[in-house]
Phi, psi and omega in degrees: 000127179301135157310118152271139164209126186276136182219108185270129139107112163227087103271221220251320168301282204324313172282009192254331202281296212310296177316315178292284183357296192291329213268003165238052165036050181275095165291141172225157174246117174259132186253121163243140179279347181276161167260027167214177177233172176133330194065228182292341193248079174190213199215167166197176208250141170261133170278324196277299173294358205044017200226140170293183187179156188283164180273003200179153175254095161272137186266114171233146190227150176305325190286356183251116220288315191263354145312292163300302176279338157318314188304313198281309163347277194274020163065037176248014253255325170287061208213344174250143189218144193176173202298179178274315168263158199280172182142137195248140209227115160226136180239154178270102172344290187308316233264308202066041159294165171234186185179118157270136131302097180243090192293174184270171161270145188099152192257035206251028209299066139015285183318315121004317189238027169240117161315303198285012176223033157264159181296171195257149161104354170249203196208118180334308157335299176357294205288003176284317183314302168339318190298336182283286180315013176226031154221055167295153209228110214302186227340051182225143190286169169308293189293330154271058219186290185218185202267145190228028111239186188096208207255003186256344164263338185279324200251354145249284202284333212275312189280351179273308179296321184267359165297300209296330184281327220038035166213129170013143188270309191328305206274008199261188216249135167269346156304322147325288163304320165304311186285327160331287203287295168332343212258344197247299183236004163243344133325352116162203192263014190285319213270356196250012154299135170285150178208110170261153159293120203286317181249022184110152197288321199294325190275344156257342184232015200217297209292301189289328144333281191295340181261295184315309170294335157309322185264349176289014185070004131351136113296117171238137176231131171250158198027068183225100194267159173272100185252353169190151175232128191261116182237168188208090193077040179069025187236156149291130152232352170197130176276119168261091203254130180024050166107342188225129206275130187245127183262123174278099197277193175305100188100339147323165172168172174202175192239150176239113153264065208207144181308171185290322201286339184265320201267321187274350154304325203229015157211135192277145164059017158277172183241172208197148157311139164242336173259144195240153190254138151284174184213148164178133154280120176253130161251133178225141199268067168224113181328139185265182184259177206261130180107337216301157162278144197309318202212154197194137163259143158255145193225160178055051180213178149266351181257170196224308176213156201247107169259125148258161201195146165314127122110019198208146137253131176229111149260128184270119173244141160252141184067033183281040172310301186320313196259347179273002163263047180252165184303166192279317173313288205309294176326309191274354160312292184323285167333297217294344176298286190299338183272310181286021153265318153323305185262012153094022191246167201281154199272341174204137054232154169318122167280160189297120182277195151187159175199119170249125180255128168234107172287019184186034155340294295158069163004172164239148202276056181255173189284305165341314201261329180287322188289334157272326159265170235280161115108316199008268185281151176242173205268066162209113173285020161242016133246111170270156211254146187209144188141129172283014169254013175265191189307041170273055153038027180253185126296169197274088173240167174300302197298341164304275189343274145340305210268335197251004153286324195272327200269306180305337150299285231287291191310281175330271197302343153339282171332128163290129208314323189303336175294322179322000000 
């Protein structure tokens, strides 16, 4: 008989969890308390732009493996799209220079001893500064950790740490920051292409989910929330989903894929991040200009990274408290002064905008907050945690995210049945 297992919360872990299940031969049930899936991660049609658009310039890069292979899971593998060669793209606000960063292929880095494919202006020494950090030491910040200024931070490490973490680079955790940076530029330069969804997050990370798990035999409920979990005798035993007790019988399990502020509502004494980095997006309905590169982290600026796309530019600022308590106007000014000084376009008249605020993007990545999370497993042995704010040892990224869904199967089907 196949393992039943209920996996609340289809966002991109909750389908990453659902998807490993079904494909180690598990029946699922899947639960979203929303009337879509996707979570943070998907897309929806906008009226004021006329276009669909993503919910966020979410960062994926080639090296991250288990990404790419979800994607290839679920028969979605063209569906990210990005240069042939590695390169990293950056502009300067103030200024509107540019610059490529062209790592070598291979982990030998190569590159390093080319000016022209290093940030400019810096000196293969520079890059000596990296080595202490990818011997970081657990709770200790970026700044105790390595040097934190000069034109090799300013002009790199510093606009890359702040996509990848979403909080100030100095304070964030540097072990993070190390694992980032392994995932990227000391795996050699093949892992360091940038990659957007060509047709949108949903059409890539969500839609071809959801139909597989559908022809896998799946049960998906959408607008089905968890409002309580009965545990008993070191079990999980019954879900209470919108009005109806759902029982987790003998052999049974389930995945809790739900923000942290929700999984410590509904499981005693965890423990989780409590404090969070904001994010916010501007979509502005202007033809990017011709040559612009699909994707640029920006410095000196409020914006942080720049996707271009038809008929469109969408900017990302991170860590963005200053700004996400600002009027809606004043924010889509703001940005669009930093996007059109990147892209070399005129500063008014303001283009038809959209602006998405996510006041709780994000964990916030500092060693404190790195010290609370739990996990995969938890002390009920048929239940496990899935979510990038638990220990997958990234920072709150897709590829976190995934990973920590694909690990909460694999510990469940692991599990010997008698433990169930």
């Amino acid at each position: 008989m196949r393992k039943l297992v209920h996996v609340i919360g289809a966002g991109l872990a909750g389908l990453a969890a659902a998807v490993q299940l079904q494909r180690r031969g598990a029946q699922v049930v899947l639960y979203e308390a929303a009337k879509q899936a996707g979570g943070r991660c998907r897309s929806y049609y906008d009226r004021t732009l006329g276009a669909t658009v993503d919910s966020g310039n979410h960062v994926v890069v080639s090296g991250n493996h288990a990404t790419l292979n979800y994607l290839r899971a679920i028969g979605a593998g063209d569906e990210l799209v990005g240069p042939t060669q590695p390169e990293l793209n950056f502009i300067d606000v103030a200024t509107r220079s540019r610059w490529t960063v062209r790592p070598s292929p291979g982990r030998v880095p190569f590159w390093m001893l080319d000016p022209g494919a290093r940030a400019p202006h810096t000196h293969t020494a520079d890059y000596l500064s990296l080595v202490p950090l990818l011997f970081a030491k657990p709770g200790r910040t970026l700044a105790q950790t390595m040097r934190c200024n000069g034109v090799l931070w300013d002009r790199m490490l510093r606009p890359l740490f702040m996509v990848m973490m979403n909080v100030e680079p100095r304070d964030g955790t540097a072990g993070l920051a190390a694992a980032a940076l392994r995932e990227m530029l000391v795996t050699g330069g093949d892992a360091c292409r940038p990659l957007v969804a060509r047709n949108g997050l949903s059409s890539a990370f969500v839609d071809p989910a959801l139909r597989l798990l559908q022809h896998g035999g799946a049960t998906i409920r959408l607008d089905a929330r968890l409002d309580g979990i009965d545990f008993v005798d070191g079990r999980a035993t019954m879900l209470h989903i919108g009005g109806e007790r759902v029982a987790l019988e003998a052999g049974e399990a389930a995945v809790l894929a739900v923000p942290p502020h929700v999984a410590q509502a509904l499981v005693p004494g965890l423990q989780a991040p409590q404090r969070f980095s904001p994010m916010v997006t501007a979509h502005f309905a202007v033809e990017p200009p011709a040559g612009h590169p699909p994707t640029a982290a920006l410095i000196n600026g409020n914006a942080h990274w720049l996707v271009a796309a038809d008929g469109r530019l969408s900017a990302t600022a991170h860590g963005a408290d200053r700004l996400a308590g600002m009027p809606r106007d004043a924010l889509a000014q703001t940005l669009w002064t930093d996007v059109a000084q990147a892209a070399g376009l005129p500063a008014q008249p303001l283009p038809v905008w959209q602006i998405g605020v996510d006041p709780l993007a994000t964990f916030a990545a500092v060693p404190d907050e790195e010290m609370r999370r739990p996990a995969a497993r938890t002390r009920w042995n048929n239940l496990m945690l899935a979510g990038d704010w638990t220990a997958t040892g990234l920072p709150a990224t897709i590829e976190g995210a995934i990973r920590s869904g694909q690990k909460a199967a694999d510990l469940l089907l692991n599990e010997p049945m008698e433990r169930r």
